[in-house]
C-alpha positions, 0 to 999 in steps of 0.5 A: 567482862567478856564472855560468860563464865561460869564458876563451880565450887564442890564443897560448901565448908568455910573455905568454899563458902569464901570462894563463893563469895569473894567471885560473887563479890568481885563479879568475876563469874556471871554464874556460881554454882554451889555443890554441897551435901547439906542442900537446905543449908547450901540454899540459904548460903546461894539466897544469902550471897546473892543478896549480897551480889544485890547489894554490890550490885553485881552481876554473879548470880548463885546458884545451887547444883541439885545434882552434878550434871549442873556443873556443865560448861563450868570454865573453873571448878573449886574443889574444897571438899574434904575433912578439916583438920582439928588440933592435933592432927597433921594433914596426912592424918586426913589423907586416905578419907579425903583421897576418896572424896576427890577421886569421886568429885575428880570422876564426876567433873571428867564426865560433867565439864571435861573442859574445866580448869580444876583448882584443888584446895582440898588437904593435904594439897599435893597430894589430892592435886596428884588424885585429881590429875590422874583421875580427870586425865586432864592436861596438866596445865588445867589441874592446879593446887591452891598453895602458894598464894596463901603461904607467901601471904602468911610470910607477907604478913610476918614481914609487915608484921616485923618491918612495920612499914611495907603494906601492898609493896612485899613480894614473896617468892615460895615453892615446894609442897603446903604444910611443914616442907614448904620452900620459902625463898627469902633471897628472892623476896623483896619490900619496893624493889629491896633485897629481904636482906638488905632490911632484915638480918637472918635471924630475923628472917629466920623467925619469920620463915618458922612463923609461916612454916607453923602459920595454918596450926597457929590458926587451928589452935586458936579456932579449932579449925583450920584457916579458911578467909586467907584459902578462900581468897588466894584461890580466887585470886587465882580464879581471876588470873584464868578468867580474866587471862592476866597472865600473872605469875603465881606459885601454884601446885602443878605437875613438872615436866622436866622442870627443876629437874622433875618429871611427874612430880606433883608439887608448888612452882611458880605458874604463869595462870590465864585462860589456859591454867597454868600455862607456863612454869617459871624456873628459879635458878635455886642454890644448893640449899634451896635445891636440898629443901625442894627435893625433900618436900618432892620426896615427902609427896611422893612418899604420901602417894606411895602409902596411897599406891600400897594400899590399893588406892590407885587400884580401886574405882 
């Protein structure tokens, strides 16, 4: 790996916590720095990993953040903190207390790594990318929201589930917001090259499609708590596309300029990520149906945001 780089992950939950630990493991960042509120136990998590990264042998070292000026020359910063959610609650439910905690976090990496590339895991997704955008005041390119990998995992997952066979060959194409108005796009999925379609008939890919929808509020009613292994890893899949500048093809949560027909609109597109961050959004030509399902989910972010915007948010530092 060339130059040294240096990764900071703010949020210490489960999700951070295999963030840390899957660049750690792959020796994708020489530095990765953990900023977490219960300090002692974010200490044992650094001696942990890094005996781990021992083990590996590794060249990532761990490091605690004693306070957030040790985020300085971060080339990508991890937001995960927030409030998890727990059975019964929608991820609105969590929105004006995890609102508060990225616009704090998002003002504190403006001062301290006004060069970083921001990547928001934080619920619900679009929302608080949206907050982060507008308090960094970084270009659009360098504030993303991790979405759309784990969301064309889970369908992945279902496919493979249903087909039996395709392991490592199915490509999932996926747009629009996390959580119950994502877009999954079947007509552009394929298993080796084959059409979706070709394999399956449309009530089987209806199921599948209604599975992913409810996927994260399966896994909250069997644990308690939300998924964090599958969030954890996609987005340091996207850590490696921007450190190691593969300019591989990701659905990511971006703000549009004129794409799809939007203009400041915060929500999941296909994203061209490397050194960069998202340097390019890639247009699927969308039929009429999938045009109505983007649309709703564009409005239904909006409309979390407006409830942000009457009661002050945006107002308020």
């Amino acid at each position: 790996m060339g130059s040294k780089s240096k990764v900071s992950v703010i949020g210490v939950g489960n999700v951070g916590r295999v963030v840390a630990y899957s660049v750690a493991m792959q020796g994708l960042a020489h530095e990765v720095v953990l900023v977490g509120r219960n300090a002692d136990k974010v200490k044992g998590e650094a001696l942990d990993m890094n005996q781990a990264s021992a083990a590996m042998r590794s060249h990532s070292v761990v490091k605690v953040a004693e306070s957030y000026e040790d985020i300085k020359d971060s080339k990508v910063i991890v937001i995960t903190a927030g409030q998890p959610r727990t059975e019964g609650m929608s991820r609105d439910d969590l929105l004006v207390k995890n609102a508060e905690i990225v616009r704090d976090i998002s003002a504190q990496i403006k001062i301290h790594a006004p060069d970083s590339i921001v990547i928001v895991v934080s619920n619900p997704l679009d929302v608080m990318t949206y907050i982060a955008l507008k308090e960094t005041g970084f270009p659009k390119e360098r504030v993303l929201g991790m979405a759309g990998i784990l969301d064309a995992a889970r369908m992945t997952h279902f496919i493979q589930e249903k087909l039996g066979y395709g392991a490592g060959q199915i490509r999932v194409s996926v747009v629009g917001g996390h959580g119950d108005t994502m877009v999954l796009l079947p007509r552009f999925t394929t298993v080796a090259g084959v059409p979706l379609y070709d394999l399956l008939n449309e009530k089987e890919v209806d199921e599948i499609v209604e599975k992913t929808i409810h996927a994260g509020a399966e896994i909250v009613k069997h644990m308690g708590t939300s998924a964090y292994l599958a969030p954890g890893k996609s987005t340091a899949i996207m850590i490696e596309a921007i450190l190691r500048d593969k300019k591989t093809i990701f659905s990511c949560s971006i703000q549009m300029d004129g794409e799809y027909g939007y203009n400041g609109d915060v929500n999941g597109v296909p994203v061209m990520l490397g050194s960069g961050g998202g340097e390019r959004i890639i247009e699927f030509v969308l039929d009429r149906c999938e045009k109505k399902q983007f649309a709703k989910s564009v409005e239904s972010v909006s409309g979390v945001i407006q409830k942000l915007k009457d009661k002050g948010f945006f107002d308020s530092k």
